[in-house]
Every structure is written in structure tokens, then in C-alpha cells.
N, C-alpha and C positions, 0 to 999 in steps of 0.2 A: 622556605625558599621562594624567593620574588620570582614572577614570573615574567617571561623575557620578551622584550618588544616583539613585533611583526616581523622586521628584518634575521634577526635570531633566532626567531621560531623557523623561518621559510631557510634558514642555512642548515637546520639540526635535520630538517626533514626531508632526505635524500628525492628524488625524484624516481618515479618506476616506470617502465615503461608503458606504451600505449598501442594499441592493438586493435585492430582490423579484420572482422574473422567473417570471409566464405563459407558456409556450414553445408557439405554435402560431399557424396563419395563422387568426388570430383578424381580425374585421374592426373593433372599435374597438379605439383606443390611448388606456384611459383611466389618467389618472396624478394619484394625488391625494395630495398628502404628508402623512404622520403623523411623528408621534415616534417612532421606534425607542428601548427602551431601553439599547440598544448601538448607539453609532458606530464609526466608525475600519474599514469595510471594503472591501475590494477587489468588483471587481465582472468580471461577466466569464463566459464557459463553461468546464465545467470543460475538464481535458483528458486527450485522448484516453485510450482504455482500456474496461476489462470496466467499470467502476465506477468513476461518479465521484471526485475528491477532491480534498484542500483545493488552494488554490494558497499560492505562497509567503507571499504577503503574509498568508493566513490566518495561517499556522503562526507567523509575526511576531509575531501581535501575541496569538499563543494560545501560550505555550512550554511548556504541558503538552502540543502537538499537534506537537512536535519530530521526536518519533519518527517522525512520518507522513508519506508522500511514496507515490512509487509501489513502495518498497521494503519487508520485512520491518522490526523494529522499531529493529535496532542502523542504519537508514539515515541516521539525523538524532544526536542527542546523547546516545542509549541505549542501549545490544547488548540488551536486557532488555524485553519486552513488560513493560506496570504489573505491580506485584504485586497490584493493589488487583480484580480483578474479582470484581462479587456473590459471595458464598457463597449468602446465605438470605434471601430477600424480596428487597426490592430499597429501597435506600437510595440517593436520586438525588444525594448531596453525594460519596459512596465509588464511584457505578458508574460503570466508565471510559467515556470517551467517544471513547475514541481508536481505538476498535477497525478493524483494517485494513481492515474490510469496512461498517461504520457511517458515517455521513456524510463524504463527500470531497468536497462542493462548495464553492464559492464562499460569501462569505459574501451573504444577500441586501442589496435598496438602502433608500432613505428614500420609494421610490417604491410606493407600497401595489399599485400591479399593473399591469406593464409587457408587454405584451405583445408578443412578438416572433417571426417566423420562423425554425425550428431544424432543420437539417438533423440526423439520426437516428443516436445512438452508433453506438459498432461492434457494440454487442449489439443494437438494434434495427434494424425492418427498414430496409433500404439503398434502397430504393427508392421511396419517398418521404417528405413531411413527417411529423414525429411530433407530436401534439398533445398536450401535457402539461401539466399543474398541477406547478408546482417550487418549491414553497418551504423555505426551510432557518432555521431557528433564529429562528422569530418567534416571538411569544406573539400569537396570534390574540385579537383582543377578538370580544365576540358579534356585531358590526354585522359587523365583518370573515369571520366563521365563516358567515352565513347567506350573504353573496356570494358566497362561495367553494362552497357545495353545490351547488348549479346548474352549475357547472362541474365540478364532481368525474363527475356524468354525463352527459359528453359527453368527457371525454379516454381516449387509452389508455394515457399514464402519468401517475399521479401518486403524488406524493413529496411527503410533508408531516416533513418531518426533523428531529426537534428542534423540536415547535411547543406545546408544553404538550397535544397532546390525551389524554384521561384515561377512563375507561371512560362518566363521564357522558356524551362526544361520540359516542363509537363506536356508539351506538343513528344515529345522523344519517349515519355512516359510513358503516354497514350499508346504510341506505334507499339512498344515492345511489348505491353502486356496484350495490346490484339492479336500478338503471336503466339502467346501463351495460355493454350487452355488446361494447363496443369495446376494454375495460380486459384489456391487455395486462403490465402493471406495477404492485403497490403497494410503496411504502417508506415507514413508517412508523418507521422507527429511530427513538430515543432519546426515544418516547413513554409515560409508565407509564398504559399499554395495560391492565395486569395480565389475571388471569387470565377476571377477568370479562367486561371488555372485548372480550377476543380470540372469547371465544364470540360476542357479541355480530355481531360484524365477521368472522368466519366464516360467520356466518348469510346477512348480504352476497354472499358467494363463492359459498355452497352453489345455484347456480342454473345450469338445464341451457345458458343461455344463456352463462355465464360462459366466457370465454375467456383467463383469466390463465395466464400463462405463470411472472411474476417475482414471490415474493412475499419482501419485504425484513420481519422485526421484531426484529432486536439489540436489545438495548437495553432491550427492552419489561415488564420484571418480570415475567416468563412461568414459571413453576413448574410442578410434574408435572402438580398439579390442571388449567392450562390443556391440559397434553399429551393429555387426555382424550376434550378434541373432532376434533383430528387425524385419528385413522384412518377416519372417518366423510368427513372433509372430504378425503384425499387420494384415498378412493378415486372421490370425483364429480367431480374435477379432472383430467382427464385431460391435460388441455394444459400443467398447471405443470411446468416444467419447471429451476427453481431455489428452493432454499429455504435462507434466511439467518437462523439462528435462534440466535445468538450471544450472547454476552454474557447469557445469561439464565442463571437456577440451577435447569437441569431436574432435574439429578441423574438417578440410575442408573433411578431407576424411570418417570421422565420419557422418558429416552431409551427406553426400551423400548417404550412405549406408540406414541411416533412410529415405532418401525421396524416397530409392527403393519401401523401404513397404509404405512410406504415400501415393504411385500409383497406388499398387495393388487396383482393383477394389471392391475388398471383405473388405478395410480403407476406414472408413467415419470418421475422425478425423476432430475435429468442432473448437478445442483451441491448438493450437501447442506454447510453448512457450521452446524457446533455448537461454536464455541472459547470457552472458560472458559463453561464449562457443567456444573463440577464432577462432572463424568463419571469414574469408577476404571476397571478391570480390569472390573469385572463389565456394563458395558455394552458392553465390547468382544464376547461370545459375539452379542450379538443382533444388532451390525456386520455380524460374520463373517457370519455368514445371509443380510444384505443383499446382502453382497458376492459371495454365492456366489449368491444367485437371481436377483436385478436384471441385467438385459443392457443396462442403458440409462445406469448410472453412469461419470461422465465426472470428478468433481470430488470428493473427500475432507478436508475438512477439521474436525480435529479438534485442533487446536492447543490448549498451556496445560491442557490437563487432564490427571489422574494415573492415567493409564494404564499406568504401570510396563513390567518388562519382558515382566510373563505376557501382560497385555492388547495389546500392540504383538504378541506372538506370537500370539496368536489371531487377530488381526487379520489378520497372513500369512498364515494357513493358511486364513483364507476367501478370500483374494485369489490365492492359488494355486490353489484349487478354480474359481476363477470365470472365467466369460469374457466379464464387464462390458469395454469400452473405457478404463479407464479411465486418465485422460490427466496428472490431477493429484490428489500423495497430500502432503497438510501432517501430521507428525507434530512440530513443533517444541515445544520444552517440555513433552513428554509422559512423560520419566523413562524414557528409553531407555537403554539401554547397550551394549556391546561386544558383549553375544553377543545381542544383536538384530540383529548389522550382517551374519550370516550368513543370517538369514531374509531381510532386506531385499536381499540378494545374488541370491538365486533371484527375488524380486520383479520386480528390474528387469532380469535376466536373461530372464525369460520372458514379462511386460508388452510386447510390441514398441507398444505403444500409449502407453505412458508417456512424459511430456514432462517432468514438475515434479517435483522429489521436495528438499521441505523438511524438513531433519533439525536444524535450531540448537539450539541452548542443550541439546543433550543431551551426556552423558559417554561418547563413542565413543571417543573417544581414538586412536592412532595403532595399535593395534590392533584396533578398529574399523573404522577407515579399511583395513586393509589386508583386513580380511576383507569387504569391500563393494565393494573395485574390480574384485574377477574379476567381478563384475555388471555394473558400469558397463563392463569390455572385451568383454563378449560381443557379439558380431556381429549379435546380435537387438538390441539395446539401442537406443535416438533419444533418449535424454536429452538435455533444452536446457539443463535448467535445474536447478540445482545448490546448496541454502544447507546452508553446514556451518558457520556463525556459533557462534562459543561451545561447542567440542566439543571440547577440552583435546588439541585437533592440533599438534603440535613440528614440526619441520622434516625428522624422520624418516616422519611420516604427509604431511608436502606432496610429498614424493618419490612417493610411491604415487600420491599424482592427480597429479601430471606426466606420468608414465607415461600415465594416462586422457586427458592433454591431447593429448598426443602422437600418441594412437593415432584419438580420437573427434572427428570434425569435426563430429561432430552438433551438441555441446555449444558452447552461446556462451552462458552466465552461470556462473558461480563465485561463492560469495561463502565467504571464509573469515576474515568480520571476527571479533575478536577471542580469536581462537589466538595464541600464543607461538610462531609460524614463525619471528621474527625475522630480519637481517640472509640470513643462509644460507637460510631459504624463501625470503625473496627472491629471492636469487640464482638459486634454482632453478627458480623460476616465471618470472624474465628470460630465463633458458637457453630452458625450452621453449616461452614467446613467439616465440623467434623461427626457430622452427619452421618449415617452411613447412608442414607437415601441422594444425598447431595453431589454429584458425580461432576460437577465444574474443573475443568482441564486449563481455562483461562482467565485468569483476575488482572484487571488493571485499575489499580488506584494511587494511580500516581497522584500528585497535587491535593491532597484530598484533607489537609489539617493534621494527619498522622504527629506524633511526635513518639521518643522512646518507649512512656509508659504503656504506647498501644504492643511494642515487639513484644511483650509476654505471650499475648495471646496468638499471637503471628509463631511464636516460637512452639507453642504447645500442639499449633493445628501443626505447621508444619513438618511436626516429628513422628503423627499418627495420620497426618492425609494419605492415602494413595491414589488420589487421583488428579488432585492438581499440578500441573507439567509448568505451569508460567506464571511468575507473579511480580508482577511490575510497582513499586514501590517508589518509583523516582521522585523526586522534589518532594521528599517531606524531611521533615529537620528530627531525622531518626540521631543521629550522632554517631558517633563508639559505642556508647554505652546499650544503644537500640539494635546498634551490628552486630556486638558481639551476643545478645537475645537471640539472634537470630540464630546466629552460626551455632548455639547449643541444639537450637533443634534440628540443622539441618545436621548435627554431627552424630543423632542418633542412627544406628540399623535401619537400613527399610525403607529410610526415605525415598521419595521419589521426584521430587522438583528437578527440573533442568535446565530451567530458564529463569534467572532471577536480577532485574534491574534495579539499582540502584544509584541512578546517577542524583546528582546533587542533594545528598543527601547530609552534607557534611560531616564526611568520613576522614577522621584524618591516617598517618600513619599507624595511630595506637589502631584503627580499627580495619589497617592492614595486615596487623599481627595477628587478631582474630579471622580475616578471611582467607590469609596463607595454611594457617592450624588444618580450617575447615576442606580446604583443599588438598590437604594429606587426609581425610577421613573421610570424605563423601565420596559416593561411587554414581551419583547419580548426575550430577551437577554439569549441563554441558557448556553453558553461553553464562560468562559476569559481567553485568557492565556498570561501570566505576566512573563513568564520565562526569567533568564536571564536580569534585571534590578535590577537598583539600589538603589532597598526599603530595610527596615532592619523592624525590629518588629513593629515600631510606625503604619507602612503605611500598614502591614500587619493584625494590629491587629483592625484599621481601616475599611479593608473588611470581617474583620470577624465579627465587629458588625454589619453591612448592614447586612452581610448574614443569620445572626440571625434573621434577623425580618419577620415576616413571611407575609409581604408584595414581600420579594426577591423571586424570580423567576428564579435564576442560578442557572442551576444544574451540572457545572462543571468549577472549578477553577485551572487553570493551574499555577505554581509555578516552576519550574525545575531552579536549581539553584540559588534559594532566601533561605539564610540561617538564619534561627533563633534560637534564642535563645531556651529553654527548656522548660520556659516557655509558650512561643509562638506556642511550636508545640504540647502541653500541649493543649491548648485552640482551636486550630484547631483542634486535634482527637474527643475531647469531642464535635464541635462541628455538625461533621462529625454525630459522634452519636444521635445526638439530631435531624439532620433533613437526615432522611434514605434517602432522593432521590437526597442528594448531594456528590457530589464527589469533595475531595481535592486533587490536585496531588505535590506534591513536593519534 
């Protein structure tokens, strides 16, 4: 079945509506409709996690937001963070919006302000209601701005994401949160805040009464000039305890100025994140400093900037000097190479606190890799979590972290999407699957040269693992003949996988008939995704009878880019409806 232009596509696919949510045991539920100038959204909390993000039906109907999930960037349709983030000033048609740490919720409704009861993320506190202002990607008109101030003080989070405010606002900003000493939360992402602004709305914060912990502004057209007011304001904040300052073009001389206050002794900042903030080498010495005086850093992120190999080395040597806790170190796309993988050796050798360590899109290569696993086998070592995405790893460097798998049961995520392990890394990653010492809960090798003759052994672990939960497969030319490999093992007893991607894999309809089968026999099985293959209605409407039966056990079906007919998506909404704890995405 051909598939149908842009116009055809945007008539088959109904539009949902769009929502606006108050979050707090607020006592009216007033709800007055306007025009959104965007329809077609999902509605809903986000889910679970440090930080909100989009849900699927977002990333649908946004397919510059593909890359975004709860994983690094190669997660959805890309191994490649944008190339597009600010350089200089901030230009809102070029600055990404996709950023991992920038808006991940729900899209809001047509309902101007719903207010609801919301039990408390996992980041805030657990023990009781959280009262927060949450809105995401409105354009506030002024009738709607002045109702909204009066609540800004009285909640302790809010989150206005993507709402047009502009430095003109941020004077009204400033007022209401100096009334508010409940405000445990701001996220202002994807606001051109700019530099003036920020002073402004710092002015806000600057009070003895203030009690913010989380302050969010990616996004914000933030420049050195704003990094000025900073060391003034971290040091009368003693309580913040996160700062997300992304996506902005502080530059070298920028960064500096913020690590005066991240030293004053009166910062106890726990999560610092600065990714594509056009940061080189020469902002790494003032890191280093950080990293060697601070005892309170817990979080590193410095992703996408050109940090080379000197700067990632200086960076070591203040983290070997230091004895901050610290738990999580993102280096991806920062122009690392091989003989950084010896520094970062000692790293996570003598870190016993280290949990996360993101190394993607850098040229480590399988010598690289070999000189970083005597780190990961050392006996001090608790690494969980593990991205080596796009680090020009052969099937000679997946050997050396087999070895790691083999030995470290701390470790349960892997990600080694798109490397050239092909066929024989597979093989060897199937081997020490099924290990019994090998306790890995997340594999992703997507892109990775895979082709059918690797699903035997994909098929054989996956019938005796029980510990692996997630196995992302995507972009490799498995076929039918590699899916239905699969679906024997997943159709044994016992299995236990729940999570299994497989988009562009070239599956056709024949390897529809094997994945409906598997779907009346597996009990474990809870998220498919199919996106991006080359099934049409038959093979589609195939796992819509499995999903009907109420033997199935899926409760989420990925689809992005598999077009059907009117029929077909006729019979997927209706059947969405008939069993409430499934989700279609397409």
C-alpha cells in the first residue's frame, strides 16, 4: 500500500484535544474555553521520573521531538543530538527545543485552568500534595497573565514552559514570587527570558525568605552578560539545589563567572547541567576547581560542547582530586577520544559513588574501550548505567564489555546504539546474556549492523534471560524472517522482556502474523514498537485482533510512521476505547 501525501495523512488523523492543568487541592474547578492556536493534543501527567516529558502522542504529532523519550538522543529516529543549538544570541526559529532536559510534558487542553489533585514527583516531596501552576506551550494573552499572578504566589511549583514570556513579563515575575516563600520550583524553559529578564526575575529569588530548591531556564537566551548576576544570587540561595542552564550561549567566559558563585561556600548546588552552551577546553580549568572544592555535587552535565581531549583531561584531574559524591557524569558529544578512556579509567575506578557515566557520539573506539574497562572491573566500581552510542566500537571492543557484563552485576543499562558490533557482537552479547552472573535489565543496539542470521541467538537468550526488561533492536535489517526468531523465543514460558523496539527493521505484514501469534502467548510483553516498517492495514489489523483478546497483555503499541487507511485507524481508536489500559501510538 502506497503511502499517502501530507494532506491525507493530516485528514486520517483526528485532532485531540489540548490542556492546561493547575495542579493542586485548589477548591474551585473553574473551566472556561478558549481557542488554543494549536490543537491535536494529548492530555494527561507526565510520567514518572527526575523530569517531566513528552508522552508519545506528543512526539507524534511533533517529529522534530522523535529523538525524545526517556532515553539519550539516538532513542527515537536519531543517534545524533540536533546539530542546530544557539551559538550567539538566541534566534527562536534555529534554537532546539528538544533539549533532554527542556520541556517533557504533556501537551496542555482547550480548558484555560483545570484544576486538579496531584500526588508529588519523585523529585518532590513524598509526603504530601504538591501545589503547582503547570502550564506548557501556551501563549498567554494579558486577561490570562493577570489571573495567573495571584497564583504564581501561593504555589511551590511552578512551570510556565514554552509560554511566550519575555523580559517585558519578568518584572510581574519577579513581584509574585517575592511573595511566595513556599516556591520550591521554577521552570521557565523555552522563554526569551534574555539577559535582562533574568536579572529581573533573579531580583524575585534574591530574598531571605526564598526557599527554592529547583531552578529550570534552557532555553532562555541567557549570554555571559546574564552570567553576571549569578554569583551574587547563588551565594543567598542556599537551598537551590539543582540548576538547568542549557541550551543557552554562555560561552567560556560565561561559564566562569557561574562557577565563581558555584564556590562561594554559602552553594550547595547537587545537579548542574550546561549542554550546548558552547563551552571549549578553557572552561573546563574553572570545572576542575568546582569539582575539587564542592562536597555536594552529585550531577555533571556537560554534553555537546567542545571540550576536546585536554578539557575532558582537566576535568579528570579535578574529579580525582575531589571528594564531591558525585553520582552522574554526561560527557557525550564532547570530542573525547581513546586516550581519554585511561583518565576516565581511574575515574570510575575510584568514584565508588558513581552511578551514570555517558560517553556517546564520542571516537573511543575499541581501543578506547579496552582501556576503560579495567575501571569498570574494579571492585570499587557501582556503575548502573552505561551509553557508549556512536563510539566507532567493532565487535572486537564489544568483547571487552562482555567481559564487564560478565563480571559487574551492578550494571543494568547498556546502550551501544549505533557501533558496527554487527552479527558476531551479537553473538557475543547473546553469549554473556545468559550468564547467570550477568544481571543487565537494559540493552540498546539499535543501528548496530544486526541482520536476521544474528536473531538465533537473540532468540535463544531471550527464552532463558530473566533479567533483561528492554531490548531496543531498532534500524537493523532483521526482516520476517529475523522477527519471527524472535517471537519463538519470546513465546516460550518464563519469559520475562517487556520492552521490545523494533522499529525500522523491515518488518512486513508476514512478520505481523508472527508478532500477533506472540501476543496471544506472552505474558510479559508490555510496550511494541513497530514504527517506521513496512506493514500497511492487513498486518496492522492483524495486531489489532491479538490486542483485542483479552488474554493480551500489551499495553503499549508503537506505530510512528505506519499509515493507514480510515478505516484501519477507525478500528484502532474504537479499539483504544474498549480496553482503557492500552495505548496506541501512531
Amino acid at each position: 500500500m502506497s503511502r499517502p501525501g501530507p494532506e491525507r495523512r493530516a485528514q486520517a488523523r483526528r485532532p485531540r484535544p489540548h490542556r492546561v492543568h493547575i495542579r493542586g487541592p485548589l477548591t474551585a474547578r473553574a473551566r472556561r474555553s478558549i481557542s488554543p492556536s494549536a490543537a491535536g493534543w494529548d492530555t494527561g501527567r507526565a510520567t514518572p521520573g527526575p523530569r517531566p516529558r513528552p508522552t508519545a502522542t506528543w512526539v507524534r504529532r511533533n517529529p522534530r521531538l522523535r529523538t525524545q523519550s526517556r532515553r539519550p538522543p539516538h532513542a527515537r529516529s536519531s543517534l545524533r543530538r540536533p546539530d542546530h543549538a544557539p551559538t550567539a544570541g538566541c534566534d527562536r526559529q534555529t534554537s532546539p527545543r528538544q533539549a533532554r532536559s527542556v520541556p517533557r510534558h504533556r501537551r496542555p487542553s482547550p480548558s484555560w485552568f483545570q484544576a486538579s489533585d496531584s500526588p508529588p514527583s519523585s523529585r518532590e516531596n513524598s509526603t504530601s500534595l504538591i501545589m503547582s501552576v503547570d502550564i506548557h506551550y501556551e501563549q498567554l494573552s494579558d486577561d490570562q497573565w493577570r489571573e495567573l499572578l495571584p497564583l504564581m504566589q501561593q504555589q511551590q511549583v511552578v512551570r510556565l514552559v514554552d509560554c511566550g514570556i519575555t523580559e517585558a513579563r519578568c518584572q510581574d515575575v519577579s513581584s509574585a514570587l517575592r511573595g511566595n516563600p513556599a516556591l520550591t520550583e521554577l521552570d521557565l524553559c523555552n522563554n526569551e527570558l534574555g539577559d535582562g529578564g533574568l536579572r529581573l526575575l533573579l531580583q524575585g529569588l534574591h530574598d531571605p525568605a526564598c526557599k527554592i530548591q529547583t531552578l529550570s531556564l534552557q532555553n532562555c537566551c541567557l549570554t555571559e552578560a546574564g552570567c553576571g548576576t549569578l554569583p551574587e544570587v547563588l551565594r543567598s540561595l542556599p537551598t537551590l539545589r539543582e540548576l538547568y542552564l542549557s541550551y543557552n550561549p554562555l560561552g567560556d567566559a560565561g561559564l566562569q563567572l557561574l562557577c565563581k558563585g558555584l564556590l562561594d561556600p554559602q552553594c550547595h548546588i547537587e545537579k548542574l547541567q550546561v549542554e550546548y552552551c558552547n563551552l571549549t577546553a578553557a572552561s573546563c580549568e574553572a570545572l576542575a576547581e568546582v569539582l575539587k572544592t564542592k562536597r555536594d555535587l552529585k550531577e555533571l552535565m556537560v554534553n555537546s560542547n567542545e571540550l576536546g581531549e585536554a578539557g575532558v583531561r582537566a576535568l579528570c584531574q579535578g574529579l580525582a582530586a575531589s571528594t564531591c559524591p558525585l553520582e552522574s557524569l554526561k560527557l557525550e558529544s564532547c570530542g573525547l577520544t581513546s586516550a581519554n578512556c585511561q583518565d576516565l579509567c581511574g575515574i570510575v575506578a575510584s568514584k565508588a559513588s558513581l552511578r551514570e557515566l555517558y560517553l556517546g557520539n564520542n571516537k573511543l573506539g575499541d581501543t578506547g574501550i579496552a582501556e576503560l574497562c579495567p575501571g569498570l572491573l574494579s571492585p570499587s566500581s557501582r556503575l548502573k548505567t552505561l551509553w557508549l552510542w556512536e563510539c566507532d566500537i567493532t565487535a572486537s571492543g564489544c568483547r571487552h564489555l562482555c567481559r564487564v557484563l560478565r563480571t559487574k552485576e551492578s550494571l543494568k543499562e547498556l546502550s551501544m546504539a549505533g557501533n558496527e558490533v554487527g552479527d558476531e557482537g551479537a553473538r557475543l552479547l547473546c553469549d554473556t546474556l545468559l550468564e547467570p552472573s550477568c544481571r543487565l535489565e537494559s540493552l540498546w543496539v539499535k543501528s548496530c549492523s544486526f541482520t536476521a542470521a544474528c536473531c538465533q541467538h537473540f532468540s535463544t537468550m531471550l527464552a532463558r534471560n530473566t533479567c533483561l526488561l528492554e531490548l531496543q533492536l531498532g534500524s537493523n535489517k532483521l526482516g520476517d524472517d529475523g522477527v519471527q526468531e524472535l517471537c519463538t523465543g519470546l513465546s516460550q514460558p518464563g519469559t520475562t522482556l517487556r520492552e521490545l523496539w523494533l522499529g525500522d527493521c523491515e518488518v512486513t505484514n508476514s512478520g505481523c502474523s508472527s508478532l500477533a501469534a506472540l501476543l496471544l502467548t506472552n505474558r510479559s510483553l508490555r510496550q511494541l514498537d513497530l514504527s517506521n516498517n513496512c506493514m500497511s492495514d492487513p498486518g496492522v489489523l492483524q495486531l489489532a485482533e491479538s490486542l483485542q483478546q483479552p488474554s493480551c497483555t500489551l499495553e503499549k503499541l508503537v506505530l510512528f510512521d505506519i499509515y493507514v487507511s480510515e478505516h484501519t485507524d477507525d478500528r484502532l481508536r474504537a479499539l483504544e476505547e474498549s480496553k482503557p489500559g492500552l495505548k496506541i501510538v501512531y
